[in-house]
C-alpha positions as CSV (number, residue, x, y, z in Angstrom):
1,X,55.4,126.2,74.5
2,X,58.0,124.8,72.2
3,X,58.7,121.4,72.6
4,X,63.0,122.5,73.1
5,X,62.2,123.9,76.3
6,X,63.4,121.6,79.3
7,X,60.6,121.7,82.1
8,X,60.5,119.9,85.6
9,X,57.4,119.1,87.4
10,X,57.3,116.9,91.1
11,X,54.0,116.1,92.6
12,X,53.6,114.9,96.2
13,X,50.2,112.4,96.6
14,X,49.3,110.7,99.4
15,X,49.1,107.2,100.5
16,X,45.9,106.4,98.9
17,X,45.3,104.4,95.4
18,X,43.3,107.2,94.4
19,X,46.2,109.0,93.4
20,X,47.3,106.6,90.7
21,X,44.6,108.1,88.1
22,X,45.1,111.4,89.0
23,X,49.2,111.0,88.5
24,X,48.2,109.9,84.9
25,X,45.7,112.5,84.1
26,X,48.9,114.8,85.4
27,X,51.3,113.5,83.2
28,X,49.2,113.5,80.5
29,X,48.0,117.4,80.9
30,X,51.7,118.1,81.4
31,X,53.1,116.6,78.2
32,X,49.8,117.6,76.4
33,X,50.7,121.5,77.3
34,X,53.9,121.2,76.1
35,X,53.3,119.6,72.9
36,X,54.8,115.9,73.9
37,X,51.6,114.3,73.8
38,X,52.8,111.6,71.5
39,X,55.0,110.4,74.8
40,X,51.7,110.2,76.7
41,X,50.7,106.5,76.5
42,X,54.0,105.7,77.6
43,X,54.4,108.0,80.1
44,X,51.6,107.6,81.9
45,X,51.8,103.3,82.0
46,X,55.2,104.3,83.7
47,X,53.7,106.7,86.1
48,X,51.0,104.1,87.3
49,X,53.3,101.7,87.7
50,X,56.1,103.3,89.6
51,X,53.2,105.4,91.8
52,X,51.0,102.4,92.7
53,X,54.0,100.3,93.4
54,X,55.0,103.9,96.0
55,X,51.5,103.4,97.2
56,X,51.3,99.7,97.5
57,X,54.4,99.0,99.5
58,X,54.9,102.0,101.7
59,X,52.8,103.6,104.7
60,X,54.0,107.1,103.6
61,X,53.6,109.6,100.8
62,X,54.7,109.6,97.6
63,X,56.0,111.6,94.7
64,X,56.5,111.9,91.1
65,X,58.8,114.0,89.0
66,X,58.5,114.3,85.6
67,X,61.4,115.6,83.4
68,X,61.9,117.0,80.1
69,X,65.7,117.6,79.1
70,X,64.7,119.8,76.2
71,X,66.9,117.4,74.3
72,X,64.7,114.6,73.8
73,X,65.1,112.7,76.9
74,X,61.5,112.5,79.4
75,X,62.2,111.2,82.8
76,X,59.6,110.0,85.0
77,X,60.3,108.9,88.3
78,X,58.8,108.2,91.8
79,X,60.2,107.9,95.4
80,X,58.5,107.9,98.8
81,X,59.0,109.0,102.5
82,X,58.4,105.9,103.9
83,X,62.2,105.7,105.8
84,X,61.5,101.9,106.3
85,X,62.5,99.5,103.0
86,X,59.4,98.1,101.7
């Protein structure tokens, strides 16, 4: 796939620390199939980061969304359900 294309991607993980290495295999699988891999290292230190902090502080699930713009710009964010602050 041609690395112009924009592409979205949101995975919902549950509230277990487990997740952390599989968010970063994700990420990296993702930008490896679409021929970003050279954002990989990067990507996936924010990804463990932003989930582990999701897991760490919250009762609830999690997610992650990853975000190409096709312009050059990768997004990688997190949020969780938990409706109470942390």
């Amino acid at each position: 796939m041609p690395e112009t294309e924009s592409f979205d991607y949101s995975l919902w993980i549950p509230n277990d620390p487990r997740a952390v290495p599989i968010c970063r295999r994700t990420i990296r699988l993702i930008l490896t199939m679409h021929g970003l891999i050279r954002l990989a290292d990067v990507a996936e230190l924010m990804a463990a980061e932003l989930v582990s902090n999701a897991v760490r502080h919250t009762k609830g699930p999690a997610g992650l969304r990853v975000h190409w713009s096709g312009t050059g710009t990768l997004r990688v964010g997190a949020w969780d359900a938990d409706p109470s602050p942390p």
